[in-house]
N, C-alpha and C positions, 0 to 999 in steps of 0.2 A: 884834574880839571883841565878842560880843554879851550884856549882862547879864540875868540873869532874878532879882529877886529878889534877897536880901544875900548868902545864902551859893550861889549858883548859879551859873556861870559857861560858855558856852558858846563855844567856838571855831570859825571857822571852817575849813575840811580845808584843808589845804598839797596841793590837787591838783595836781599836776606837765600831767597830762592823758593817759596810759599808765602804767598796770600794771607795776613792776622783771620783766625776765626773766630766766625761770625753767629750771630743769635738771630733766633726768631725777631722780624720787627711787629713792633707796635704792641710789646710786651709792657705791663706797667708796674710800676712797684707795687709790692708783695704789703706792704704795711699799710692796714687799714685806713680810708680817706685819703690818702696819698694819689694823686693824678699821673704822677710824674712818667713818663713814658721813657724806657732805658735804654739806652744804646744800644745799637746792635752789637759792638765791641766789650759790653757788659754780661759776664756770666753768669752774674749775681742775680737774685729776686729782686732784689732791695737796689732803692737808688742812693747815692752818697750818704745824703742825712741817716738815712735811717737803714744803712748797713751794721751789723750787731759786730761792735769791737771785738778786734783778736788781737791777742798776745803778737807783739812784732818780734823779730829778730834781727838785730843787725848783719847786713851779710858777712858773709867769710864765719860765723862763730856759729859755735854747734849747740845743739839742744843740752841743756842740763840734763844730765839724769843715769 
């Protein structure tokens, strides 16, 4: 962090080094009557509500099996 001055504060960018990928816009969920228009940052068909639950895993811990 770089200061300028007392009240100025300047950051340096959190560049990762690529751009988040991106979806088609003005794609809508996937679930019947549903309007919802999804993010371009949404991979998913489906918007929050009506994404079809999956099994979670805590990170760091491995698949049973």
């Amino acid at each position: 962090m770089v200061s300028r001055g007392e009240e100025t504060i300047v950051a340096e960018p959190l560049a990762t080094g690529h751009a988040p990928r991106t979806y088609q816009r003005g794609r809508v969920c996937k679930e019947p009557g549903c309007t919802t228009t999804l993010s371009i940052y949404n991979k998913s068909k489906y918007c929050y509500a009506h994404q079809p639950i999956g099994a979670s895993r805590t990170r760091g811990q491995r698949k049973a099996g």
